[in-house]
MARGU-879597 format. One line per 10 residues: number of its first residue (from 1); their letters; for each residue y, x, z of N, C-alpha, C. Coordinates in Angstrom, 1 decimal. Example, Ala and Ser with C-alpha at 12.3 -4.5 7.8 and 13.67 -1.06 7.14 Angstrom:
1) AS) -5.7/13.2/7.8/-4.5/12.3/7.8/-3.3/13.2/7.8 ~ -2.2/12.8/7.1/-1.1/13.7/7.1/0.0/12.9/7.9
end
This chain:
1) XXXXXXXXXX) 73.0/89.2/89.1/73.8/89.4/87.9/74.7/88.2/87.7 ~ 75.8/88.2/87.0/77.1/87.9/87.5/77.1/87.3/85.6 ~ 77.7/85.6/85.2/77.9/85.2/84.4/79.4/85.5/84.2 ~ 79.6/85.3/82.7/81.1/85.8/82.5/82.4/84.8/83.0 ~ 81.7/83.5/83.1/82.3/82.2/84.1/82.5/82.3/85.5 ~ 81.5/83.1/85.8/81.7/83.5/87.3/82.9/84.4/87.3 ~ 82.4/85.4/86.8/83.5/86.8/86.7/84.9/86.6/86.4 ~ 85.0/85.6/85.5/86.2/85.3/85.2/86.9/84.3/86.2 ~ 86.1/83.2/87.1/86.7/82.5/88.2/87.1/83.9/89.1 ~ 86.3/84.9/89.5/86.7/85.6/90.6/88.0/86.5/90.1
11) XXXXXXXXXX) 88.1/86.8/88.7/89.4/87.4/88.2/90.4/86.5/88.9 ~ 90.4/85.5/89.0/91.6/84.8/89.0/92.0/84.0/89.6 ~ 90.9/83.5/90.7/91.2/83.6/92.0/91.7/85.2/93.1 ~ 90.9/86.3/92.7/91.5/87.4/93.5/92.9/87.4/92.7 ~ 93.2/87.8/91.6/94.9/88.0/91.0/95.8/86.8/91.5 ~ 95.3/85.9/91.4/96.1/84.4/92.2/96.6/84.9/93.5 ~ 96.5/85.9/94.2/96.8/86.6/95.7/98.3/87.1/95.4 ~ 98.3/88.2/94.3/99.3/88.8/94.1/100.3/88.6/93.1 ~ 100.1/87.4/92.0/100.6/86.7/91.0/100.6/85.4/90.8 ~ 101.4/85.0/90.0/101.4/83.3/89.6/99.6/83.2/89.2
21) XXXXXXXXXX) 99.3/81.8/88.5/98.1/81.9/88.3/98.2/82.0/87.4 ~ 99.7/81.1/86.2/99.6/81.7/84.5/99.0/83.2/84.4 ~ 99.8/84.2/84.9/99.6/85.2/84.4/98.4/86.1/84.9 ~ 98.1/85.5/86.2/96.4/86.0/86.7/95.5/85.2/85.4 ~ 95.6/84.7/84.8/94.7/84.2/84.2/95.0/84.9/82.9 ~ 96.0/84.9/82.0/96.6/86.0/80.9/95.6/86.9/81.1 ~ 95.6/87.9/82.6/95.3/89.1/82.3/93.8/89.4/82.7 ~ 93.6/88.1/83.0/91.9/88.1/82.7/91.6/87.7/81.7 ~ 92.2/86.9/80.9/91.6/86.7/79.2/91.8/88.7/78.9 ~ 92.6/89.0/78.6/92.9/90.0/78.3/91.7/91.5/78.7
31) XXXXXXXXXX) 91.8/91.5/80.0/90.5/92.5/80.6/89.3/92.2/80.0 ~ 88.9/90.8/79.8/87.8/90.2/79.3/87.3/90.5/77.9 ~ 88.6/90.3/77.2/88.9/90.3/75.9/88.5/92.1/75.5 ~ 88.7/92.8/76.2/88.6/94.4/76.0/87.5/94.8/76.2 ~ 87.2/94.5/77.2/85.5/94.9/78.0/84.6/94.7/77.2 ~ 84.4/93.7/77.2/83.3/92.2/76.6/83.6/92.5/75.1 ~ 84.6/93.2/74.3/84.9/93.1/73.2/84.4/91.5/72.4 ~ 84.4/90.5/72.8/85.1/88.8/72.6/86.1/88.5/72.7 ~ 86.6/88.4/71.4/88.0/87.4/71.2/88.1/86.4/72.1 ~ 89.1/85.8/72.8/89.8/84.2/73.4/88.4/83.2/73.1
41) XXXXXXXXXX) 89.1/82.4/71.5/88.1/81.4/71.7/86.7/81.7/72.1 ~ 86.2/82.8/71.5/84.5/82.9/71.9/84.3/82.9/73.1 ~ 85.2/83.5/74.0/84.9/83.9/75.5/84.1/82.2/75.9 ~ 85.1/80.9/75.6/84.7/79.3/76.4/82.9/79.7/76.0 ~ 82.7/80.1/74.6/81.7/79.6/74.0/80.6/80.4/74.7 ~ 80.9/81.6/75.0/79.9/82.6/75.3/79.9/82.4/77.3 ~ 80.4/81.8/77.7/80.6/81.6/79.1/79.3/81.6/80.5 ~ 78.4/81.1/79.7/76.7/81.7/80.6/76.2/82.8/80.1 ~ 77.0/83.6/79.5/76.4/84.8/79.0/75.9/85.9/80.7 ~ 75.0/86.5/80.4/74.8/87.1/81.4/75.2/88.5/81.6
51) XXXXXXXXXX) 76.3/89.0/82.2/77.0/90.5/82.1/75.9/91.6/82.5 ~ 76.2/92.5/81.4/75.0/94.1/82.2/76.1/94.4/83.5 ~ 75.2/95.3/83.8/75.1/95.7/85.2/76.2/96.9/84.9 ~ 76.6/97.4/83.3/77.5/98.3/83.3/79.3/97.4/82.7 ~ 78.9/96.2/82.5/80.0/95.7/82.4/80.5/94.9/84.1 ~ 79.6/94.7/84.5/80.2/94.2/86.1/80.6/95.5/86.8 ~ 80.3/96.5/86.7/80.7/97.9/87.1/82.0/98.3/86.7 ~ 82.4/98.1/85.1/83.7/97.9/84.9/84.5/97.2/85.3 ~ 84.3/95.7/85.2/85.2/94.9/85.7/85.4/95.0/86.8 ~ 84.9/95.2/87.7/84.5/95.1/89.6/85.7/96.5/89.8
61) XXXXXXXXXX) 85.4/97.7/88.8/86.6/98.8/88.9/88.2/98.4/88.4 ~ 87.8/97.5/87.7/88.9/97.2/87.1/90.2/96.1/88.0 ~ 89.1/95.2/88.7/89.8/94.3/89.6/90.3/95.2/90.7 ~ 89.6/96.2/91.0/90.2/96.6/92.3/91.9/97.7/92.0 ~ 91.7/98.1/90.8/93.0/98.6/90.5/93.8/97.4/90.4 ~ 93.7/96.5/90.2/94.6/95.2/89.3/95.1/94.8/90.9 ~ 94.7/95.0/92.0/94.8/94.1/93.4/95.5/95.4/93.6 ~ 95.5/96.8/93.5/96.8/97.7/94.2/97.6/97.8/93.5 ~ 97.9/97.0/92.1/99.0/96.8/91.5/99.2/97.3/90.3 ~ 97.9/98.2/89.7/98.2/98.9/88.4/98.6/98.0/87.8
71) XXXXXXXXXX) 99.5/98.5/86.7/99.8/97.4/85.2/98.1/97.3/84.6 ~ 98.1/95.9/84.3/96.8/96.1/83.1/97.0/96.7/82.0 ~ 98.2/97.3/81.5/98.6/97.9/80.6/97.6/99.7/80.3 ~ 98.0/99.9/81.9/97.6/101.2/82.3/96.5/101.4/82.7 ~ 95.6/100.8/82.8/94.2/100.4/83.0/93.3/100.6/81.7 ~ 93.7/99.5/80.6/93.6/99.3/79.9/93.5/100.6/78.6 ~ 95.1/101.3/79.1/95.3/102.4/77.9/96.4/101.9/76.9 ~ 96.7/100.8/76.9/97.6/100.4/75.7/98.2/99.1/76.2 ~ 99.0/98.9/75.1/100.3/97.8/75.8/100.4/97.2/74.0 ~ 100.8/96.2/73.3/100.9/95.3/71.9/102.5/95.4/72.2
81) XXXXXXXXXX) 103.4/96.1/71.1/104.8/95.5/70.9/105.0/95.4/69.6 ~ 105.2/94.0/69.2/106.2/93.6/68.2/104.9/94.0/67.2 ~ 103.6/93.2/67.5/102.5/92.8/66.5/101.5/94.3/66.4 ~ 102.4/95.6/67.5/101.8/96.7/66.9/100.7/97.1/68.6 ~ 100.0/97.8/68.4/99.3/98.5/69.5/99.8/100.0/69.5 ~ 100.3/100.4/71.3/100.9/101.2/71.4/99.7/101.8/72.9 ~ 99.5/103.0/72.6/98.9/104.1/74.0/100.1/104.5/75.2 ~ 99.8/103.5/76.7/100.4/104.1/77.1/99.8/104.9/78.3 ~ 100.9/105.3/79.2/100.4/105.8/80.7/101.2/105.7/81.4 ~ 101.1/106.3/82.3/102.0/106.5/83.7/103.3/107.5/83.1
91) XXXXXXXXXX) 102.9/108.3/81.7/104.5/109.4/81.4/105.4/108.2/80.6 ~ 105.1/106.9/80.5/105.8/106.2/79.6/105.9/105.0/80.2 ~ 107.4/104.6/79.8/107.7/103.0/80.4/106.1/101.5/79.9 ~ 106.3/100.9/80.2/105.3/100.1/79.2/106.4/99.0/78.7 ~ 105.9/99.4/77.3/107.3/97.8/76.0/107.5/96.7/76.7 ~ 108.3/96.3/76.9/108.9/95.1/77.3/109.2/93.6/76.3 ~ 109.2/92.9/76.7/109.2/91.7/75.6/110.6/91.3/75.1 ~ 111.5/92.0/76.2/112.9/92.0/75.9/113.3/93.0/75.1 ~ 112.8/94.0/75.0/113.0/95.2/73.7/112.5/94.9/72.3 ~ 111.5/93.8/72.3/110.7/93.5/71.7/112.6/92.9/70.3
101) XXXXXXXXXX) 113.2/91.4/71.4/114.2/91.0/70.8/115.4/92.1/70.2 ~ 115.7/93.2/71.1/116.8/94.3/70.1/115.8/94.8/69.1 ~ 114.6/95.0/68.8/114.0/95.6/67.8/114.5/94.6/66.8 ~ 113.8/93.1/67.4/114.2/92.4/66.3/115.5/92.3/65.7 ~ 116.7/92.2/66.5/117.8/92.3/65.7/118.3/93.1/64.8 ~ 117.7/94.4/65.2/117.9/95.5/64.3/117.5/95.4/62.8 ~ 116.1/95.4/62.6/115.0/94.7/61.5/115.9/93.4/60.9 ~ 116.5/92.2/61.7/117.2/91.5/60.7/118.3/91.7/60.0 ~ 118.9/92.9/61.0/120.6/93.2/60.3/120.7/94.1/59.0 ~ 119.1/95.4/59.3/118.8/96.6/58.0/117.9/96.4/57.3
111) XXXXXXXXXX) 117.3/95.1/57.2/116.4/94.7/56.6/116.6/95.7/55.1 ~ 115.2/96.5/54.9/115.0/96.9/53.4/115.9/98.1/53.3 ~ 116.9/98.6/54.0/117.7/99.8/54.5/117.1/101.1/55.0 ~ 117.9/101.9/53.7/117.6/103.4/53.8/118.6/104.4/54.7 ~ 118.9/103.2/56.1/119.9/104.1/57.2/119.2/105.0/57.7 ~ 120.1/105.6/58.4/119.6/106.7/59.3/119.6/106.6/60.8 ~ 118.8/106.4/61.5/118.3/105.8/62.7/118.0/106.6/63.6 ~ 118.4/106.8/64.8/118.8/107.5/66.2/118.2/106.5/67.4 ~ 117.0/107.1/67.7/116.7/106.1/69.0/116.7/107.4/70.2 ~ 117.5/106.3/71.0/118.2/107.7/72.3/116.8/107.2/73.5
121) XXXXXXXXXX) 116.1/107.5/74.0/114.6/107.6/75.1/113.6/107.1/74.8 ~ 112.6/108.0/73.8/111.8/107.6/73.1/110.6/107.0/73.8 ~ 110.1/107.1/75.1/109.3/106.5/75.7/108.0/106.9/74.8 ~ 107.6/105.6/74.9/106.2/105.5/73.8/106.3/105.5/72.5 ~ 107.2/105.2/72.2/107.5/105.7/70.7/107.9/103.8/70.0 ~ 107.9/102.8/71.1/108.0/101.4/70.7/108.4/101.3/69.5 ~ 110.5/101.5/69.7/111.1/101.3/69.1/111.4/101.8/67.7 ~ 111.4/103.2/67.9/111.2/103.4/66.8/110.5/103.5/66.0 ~ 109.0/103.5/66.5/107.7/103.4/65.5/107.9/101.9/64.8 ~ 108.2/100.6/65.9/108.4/99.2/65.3/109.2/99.6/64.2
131) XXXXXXXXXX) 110.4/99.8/64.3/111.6/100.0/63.2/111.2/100.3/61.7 ~ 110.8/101.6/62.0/109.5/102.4/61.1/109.1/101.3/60.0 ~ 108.3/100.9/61.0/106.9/100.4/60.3/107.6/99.0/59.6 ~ 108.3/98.5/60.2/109.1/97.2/59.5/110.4/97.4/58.2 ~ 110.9/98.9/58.5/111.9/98.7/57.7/111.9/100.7/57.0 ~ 111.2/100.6/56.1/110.0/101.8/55.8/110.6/103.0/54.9 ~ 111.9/102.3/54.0/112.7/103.1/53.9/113.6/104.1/54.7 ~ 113.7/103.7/56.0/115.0/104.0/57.1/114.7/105.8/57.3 ~ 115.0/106.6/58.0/114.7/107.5/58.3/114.9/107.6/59.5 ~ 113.9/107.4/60.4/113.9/107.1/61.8/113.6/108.7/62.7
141) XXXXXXXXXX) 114.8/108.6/63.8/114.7/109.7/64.7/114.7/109.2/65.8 ~ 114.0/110.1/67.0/113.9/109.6/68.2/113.9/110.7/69.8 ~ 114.8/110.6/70.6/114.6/111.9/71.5/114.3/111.4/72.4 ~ 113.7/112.5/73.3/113.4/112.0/75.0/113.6/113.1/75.6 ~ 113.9/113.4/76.6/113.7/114.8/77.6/112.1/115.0/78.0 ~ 111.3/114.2/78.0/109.7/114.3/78.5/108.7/114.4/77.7 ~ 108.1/116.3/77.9/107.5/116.3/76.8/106.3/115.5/76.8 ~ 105.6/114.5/78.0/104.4/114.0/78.2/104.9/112.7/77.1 ~ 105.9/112.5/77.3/106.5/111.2/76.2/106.2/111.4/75.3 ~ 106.5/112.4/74.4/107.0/112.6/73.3/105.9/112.6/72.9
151) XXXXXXXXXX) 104.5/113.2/73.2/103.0/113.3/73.1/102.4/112.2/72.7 ~ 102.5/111.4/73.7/102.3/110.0/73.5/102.8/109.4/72.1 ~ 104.2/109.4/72.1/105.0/108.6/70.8/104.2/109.0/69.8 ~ 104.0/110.7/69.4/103.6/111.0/68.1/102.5/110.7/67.9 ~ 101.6/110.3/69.1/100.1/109.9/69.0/100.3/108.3/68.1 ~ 101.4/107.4/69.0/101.1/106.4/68.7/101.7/106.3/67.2 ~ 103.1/106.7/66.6/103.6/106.8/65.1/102.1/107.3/64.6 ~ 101.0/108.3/64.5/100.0/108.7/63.8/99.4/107.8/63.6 ~ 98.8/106.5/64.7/98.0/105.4/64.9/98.6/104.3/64.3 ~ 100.0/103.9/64.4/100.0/103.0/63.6/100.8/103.5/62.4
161) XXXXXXXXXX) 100.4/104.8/61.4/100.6/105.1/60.2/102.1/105.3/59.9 ~ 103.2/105.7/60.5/104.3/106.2/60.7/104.7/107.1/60.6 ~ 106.0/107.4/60.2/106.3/108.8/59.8/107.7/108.8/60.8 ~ 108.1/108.9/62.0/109.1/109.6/63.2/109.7/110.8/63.3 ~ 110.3/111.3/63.2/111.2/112.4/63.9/111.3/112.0/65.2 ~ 110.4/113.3/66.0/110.5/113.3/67.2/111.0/114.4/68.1 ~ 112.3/114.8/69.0/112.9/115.7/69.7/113.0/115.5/70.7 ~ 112.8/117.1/71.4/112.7/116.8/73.0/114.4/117.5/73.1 ~ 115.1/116.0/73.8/116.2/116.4/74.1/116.7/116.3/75.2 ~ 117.7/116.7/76.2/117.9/116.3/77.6/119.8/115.5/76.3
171) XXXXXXXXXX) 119.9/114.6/76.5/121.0/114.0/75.9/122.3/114.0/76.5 ~ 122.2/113.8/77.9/123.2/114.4/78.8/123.8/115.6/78.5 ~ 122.9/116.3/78.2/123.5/117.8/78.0/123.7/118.3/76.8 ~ 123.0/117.7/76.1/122.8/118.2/74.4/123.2/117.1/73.3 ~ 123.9/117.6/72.1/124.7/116.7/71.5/123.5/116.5/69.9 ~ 123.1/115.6/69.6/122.0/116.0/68.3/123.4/116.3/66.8 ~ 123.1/117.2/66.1/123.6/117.6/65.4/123.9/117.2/64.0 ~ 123.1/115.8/63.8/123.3/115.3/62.7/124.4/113.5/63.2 ~ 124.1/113.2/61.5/124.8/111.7/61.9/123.8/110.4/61.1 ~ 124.4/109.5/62.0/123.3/108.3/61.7/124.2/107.2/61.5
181) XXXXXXXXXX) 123.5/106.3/60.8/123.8/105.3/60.5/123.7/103.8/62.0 ~ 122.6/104.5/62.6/122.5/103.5/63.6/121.8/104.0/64.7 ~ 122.6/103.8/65.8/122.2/103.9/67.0/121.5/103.2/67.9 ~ 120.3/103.4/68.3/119.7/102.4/69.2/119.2/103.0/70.7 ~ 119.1/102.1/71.9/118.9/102.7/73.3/118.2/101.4/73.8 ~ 117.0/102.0/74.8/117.1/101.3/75.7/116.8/102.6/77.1 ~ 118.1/102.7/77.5/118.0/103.8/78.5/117.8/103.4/80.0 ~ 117.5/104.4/81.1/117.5/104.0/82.0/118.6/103.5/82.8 ~ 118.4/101.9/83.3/119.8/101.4/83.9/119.5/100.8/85.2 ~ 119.0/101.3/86.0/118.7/100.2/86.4/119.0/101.4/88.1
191) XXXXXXXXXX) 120.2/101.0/88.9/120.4/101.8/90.1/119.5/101.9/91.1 ~ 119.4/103.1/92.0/118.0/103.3/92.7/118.3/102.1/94.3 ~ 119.7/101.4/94.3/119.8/100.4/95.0/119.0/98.9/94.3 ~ 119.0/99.4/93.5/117.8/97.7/93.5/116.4/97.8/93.5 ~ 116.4/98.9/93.9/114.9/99.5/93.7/114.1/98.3/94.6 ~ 114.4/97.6/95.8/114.4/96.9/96.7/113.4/95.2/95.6 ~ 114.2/94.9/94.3/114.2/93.9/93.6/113.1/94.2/92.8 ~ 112.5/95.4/92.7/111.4/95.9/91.8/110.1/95.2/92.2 ~ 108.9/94.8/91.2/107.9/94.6/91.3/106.9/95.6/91.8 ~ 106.0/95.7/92.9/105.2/96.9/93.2/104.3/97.5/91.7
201) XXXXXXXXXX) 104.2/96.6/91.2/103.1/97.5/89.8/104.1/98.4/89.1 ~ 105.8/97.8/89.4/106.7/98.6/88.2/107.0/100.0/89.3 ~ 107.3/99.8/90.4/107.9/100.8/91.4/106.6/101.9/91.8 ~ 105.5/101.4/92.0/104.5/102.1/92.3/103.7/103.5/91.0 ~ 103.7/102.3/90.0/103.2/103.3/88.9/104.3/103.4/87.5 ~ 105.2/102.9/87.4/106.1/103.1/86.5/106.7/104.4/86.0 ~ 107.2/105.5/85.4/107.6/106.6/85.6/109.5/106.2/86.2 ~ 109.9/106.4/87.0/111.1/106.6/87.6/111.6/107.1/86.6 ~ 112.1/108.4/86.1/112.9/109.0/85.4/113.3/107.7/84.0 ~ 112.2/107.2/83.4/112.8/106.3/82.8/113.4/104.8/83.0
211) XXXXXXXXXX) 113.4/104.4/84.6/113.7/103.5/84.9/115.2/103.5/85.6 ~ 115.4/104.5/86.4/116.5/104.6/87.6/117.4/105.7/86.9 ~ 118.8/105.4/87.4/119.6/106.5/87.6/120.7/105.9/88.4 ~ 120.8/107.4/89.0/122.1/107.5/90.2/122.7/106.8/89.9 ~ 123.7/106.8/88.8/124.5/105.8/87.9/124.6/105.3/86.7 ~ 123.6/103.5/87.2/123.4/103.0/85.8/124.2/102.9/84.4 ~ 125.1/103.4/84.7/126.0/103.2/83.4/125.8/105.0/82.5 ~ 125.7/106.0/83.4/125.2/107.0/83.0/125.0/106.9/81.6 ~ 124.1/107.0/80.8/124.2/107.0/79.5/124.7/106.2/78.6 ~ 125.1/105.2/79.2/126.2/104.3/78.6/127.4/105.0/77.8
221) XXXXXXXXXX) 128.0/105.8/79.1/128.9/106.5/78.9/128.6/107.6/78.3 ~ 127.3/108.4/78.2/126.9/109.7/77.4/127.1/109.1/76.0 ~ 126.5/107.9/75.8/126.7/107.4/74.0/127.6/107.2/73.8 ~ 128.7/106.5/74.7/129.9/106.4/74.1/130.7/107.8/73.6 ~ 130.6/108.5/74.9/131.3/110.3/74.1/130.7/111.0/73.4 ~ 129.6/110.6/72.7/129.1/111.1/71.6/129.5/110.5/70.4 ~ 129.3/109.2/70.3/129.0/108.2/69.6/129.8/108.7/68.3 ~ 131.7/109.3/68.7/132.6/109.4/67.7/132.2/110.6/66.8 ~ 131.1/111.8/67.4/130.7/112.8/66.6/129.4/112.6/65.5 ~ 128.4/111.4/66.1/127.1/111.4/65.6/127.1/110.2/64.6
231) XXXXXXXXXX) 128.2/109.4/65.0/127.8/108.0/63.9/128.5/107.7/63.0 ~ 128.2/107.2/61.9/128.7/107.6/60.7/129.8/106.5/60.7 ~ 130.9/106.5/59.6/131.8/105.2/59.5/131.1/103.7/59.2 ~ 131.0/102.9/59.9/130.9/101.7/59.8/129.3/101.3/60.0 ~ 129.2/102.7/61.2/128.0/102.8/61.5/128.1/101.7/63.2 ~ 126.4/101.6/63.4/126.3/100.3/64.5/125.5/100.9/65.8 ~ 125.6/100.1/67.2/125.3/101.0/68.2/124.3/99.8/68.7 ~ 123.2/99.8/68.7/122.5/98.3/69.7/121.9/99.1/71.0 ~ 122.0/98.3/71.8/121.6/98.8/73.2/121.0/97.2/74.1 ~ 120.2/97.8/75.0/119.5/96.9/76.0/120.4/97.7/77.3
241) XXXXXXXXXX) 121.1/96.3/77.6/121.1/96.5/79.0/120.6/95.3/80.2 ~ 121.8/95.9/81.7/120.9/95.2/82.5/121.7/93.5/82.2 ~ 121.1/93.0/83.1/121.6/91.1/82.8/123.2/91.3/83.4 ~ 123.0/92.3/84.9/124.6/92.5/85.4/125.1/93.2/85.3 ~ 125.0/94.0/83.9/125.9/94.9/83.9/126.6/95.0/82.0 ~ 126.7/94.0/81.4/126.6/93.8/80.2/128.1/93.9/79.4 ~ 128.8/93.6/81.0/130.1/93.2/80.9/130.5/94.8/80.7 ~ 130.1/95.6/81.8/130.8/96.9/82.0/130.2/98.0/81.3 ~ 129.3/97.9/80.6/129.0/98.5/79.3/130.0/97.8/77.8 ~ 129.9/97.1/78.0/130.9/96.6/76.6/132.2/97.4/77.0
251) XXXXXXXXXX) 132.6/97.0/78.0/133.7/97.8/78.5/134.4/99.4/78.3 ~ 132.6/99.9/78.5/133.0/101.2/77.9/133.5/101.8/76.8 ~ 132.5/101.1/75.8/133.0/101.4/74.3/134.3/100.3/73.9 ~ 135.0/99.4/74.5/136.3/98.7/74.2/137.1/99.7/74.4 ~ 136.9/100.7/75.8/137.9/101.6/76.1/138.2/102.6/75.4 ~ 137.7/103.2/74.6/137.8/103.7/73.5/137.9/103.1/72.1 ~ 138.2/102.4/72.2/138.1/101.4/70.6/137.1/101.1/70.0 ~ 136.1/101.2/70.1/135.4/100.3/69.4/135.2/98.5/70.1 ~ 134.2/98.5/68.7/134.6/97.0/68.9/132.5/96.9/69.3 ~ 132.8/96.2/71.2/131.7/95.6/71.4/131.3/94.1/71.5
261) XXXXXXXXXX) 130.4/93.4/71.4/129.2/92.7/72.0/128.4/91.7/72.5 ~ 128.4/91.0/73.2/127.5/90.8/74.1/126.8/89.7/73.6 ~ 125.3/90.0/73.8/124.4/88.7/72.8/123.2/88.7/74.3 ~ 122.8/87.3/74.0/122.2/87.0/75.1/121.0/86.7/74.4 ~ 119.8/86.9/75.1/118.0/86.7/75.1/118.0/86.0/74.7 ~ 116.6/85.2/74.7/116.0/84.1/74.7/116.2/83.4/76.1 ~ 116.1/84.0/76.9/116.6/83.4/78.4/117.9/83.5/78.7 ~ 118.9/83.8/78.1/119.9/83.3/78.2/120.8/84.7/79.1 ~ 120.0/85.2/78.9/120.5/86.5/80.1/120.8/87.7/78.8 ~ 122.1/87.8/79.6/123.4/89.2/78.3/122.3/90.4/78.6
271) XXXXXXX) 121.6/90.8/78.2/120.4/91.7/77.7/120.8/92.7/76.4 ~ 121.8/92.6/75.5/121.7/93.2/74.6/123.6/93.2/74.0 ~ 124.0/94.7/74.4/125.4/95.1/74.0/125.4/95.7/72.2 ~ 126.1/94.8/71.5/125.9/95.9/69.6/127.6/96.3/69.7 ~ 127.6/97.3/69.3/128.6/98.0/69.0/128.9/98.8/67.4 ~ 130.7/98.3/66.9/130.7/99.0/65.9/131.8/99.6/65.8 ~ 131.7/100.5/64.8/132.2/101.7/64.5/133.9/101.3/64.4
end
């Protein structure tokens, strides 16, 4: 039988193969943290603890997914964005820390605002459920073409006590029939030529349809020819895009007159185009 000090050196020496060690070690506090149900600090304290024979059975399953690349996310069952816990899977992108920052901008601009809120690929339901839950008056909508998505989202709005408008829409093709005060995306951008630059855990188990398209600018341009029928006067457009393509998305909506953009991360990388009316 196997001490939690052992178990945890072999987490992270075997993930040290396929990752930095920061993050082989992250996602062993983290597995540890779930299993074991022990918080961080206790884990040092509880460290000769002696594991049952059904917790080494888990973890032992768990490492072997973690070495062909699953996300721990998906393993796991859930993914934390923006202080909240969200259910995901393989039908759903997993939240990103950089979505995490357009949520925030949004929440600082409508702070306490009773707008009307349009999130164009609902995924897991991140963004709009965040929105939601931070700015409570809003009346938050959200579409995706996937009904396994959409399942998910309303699971997770029910879980963290939200109330969403959720629509299965193909957006390309279908125009939503009301108008909003605010538009928000983080769509797929990302061309199936850089697929090459992708991490195996994103490329192997990721859902494609929300990651790639033939042409990343694709919905770029679907929001922009919508944009003039759906958004209200002096209404706002925030979007995630890619680091190199920030330029030629603002571009879009300049070409038509509006006025865009470009605000940079925390890393310094043009991640986030706002557009207004």
């Amino acid at each position: 039988m196997a001490t939690l000090a052992e178990k945890q050196a072999e987490y992270i020496k075997s993930l040290s193969t396929i990752c930095d060690q920061a993050e082989a070690r992250a996602i062993t506090l983290w597995i540890l943290e779930d299993v074991l149900n022990v918080k961080g600090p206790k884990l040092s304290l509880e460290r000769f603890m002696i594991l049952t024979t059904h917790q080494e059975e888990v973890l032992d399953g768990y490492l072997k997914r973690l070495l062909k690349y699953e996300p721990v996310q998906y393993i796991l069952g859930y993914a934390e964005f923006y202080g909240l816990k969200f259910k995901v899977s393989p039908a759903v992108l997993i939240p990103r820390p950089e979505t995490e920052e357009l949520v925030e901008l949004v929440i600082s601009e409508i702070k306490n605002s009773k707008s009307k809120i349009l999130d164009i690929g609902t995924g897991s339901g991140c963004i709009p459920i965040a929105l939601k839950k931070n700015i409570s008056q809003a009346d938050v909508a959200s579409i995706d073409i996937s009904e396994g998505a959409l399942q998910i989202a309303k699971e997770n709005a029910e879980s963290n006590g939200v109330d969403v408008t959720f629509i299965q829409m193909n957006i390309l093709k279908e125009t939503p029939t009301k108008k909003y005060d605010v538009i928000i995306s983080n769509p797929p951008y990302i061309g199936y030529d850089e697929k090459e630059k992708m991490n195996n855990n994103v490329l192997i188990y990721e859902p494609h349809l929300a990651l790639f398209s033939d042409d990343p600018l694709l919905f770029y341009k679907r929001i922009a020819e919508i944009a003039p029928l759906i958004l209200n006067p002096h209404g706002k457009i925030y979007l995630e895009v890619s680091e190199y393509r920030a330029k030629d998305v603002s571009k879009i909506f300049a070409d038509i007159g509006m006025k865009a953009q470009i605000i940079k991360d925390m890393s310094g990388k043009e991640r986030i185009v706002t557009v207004n009316n």
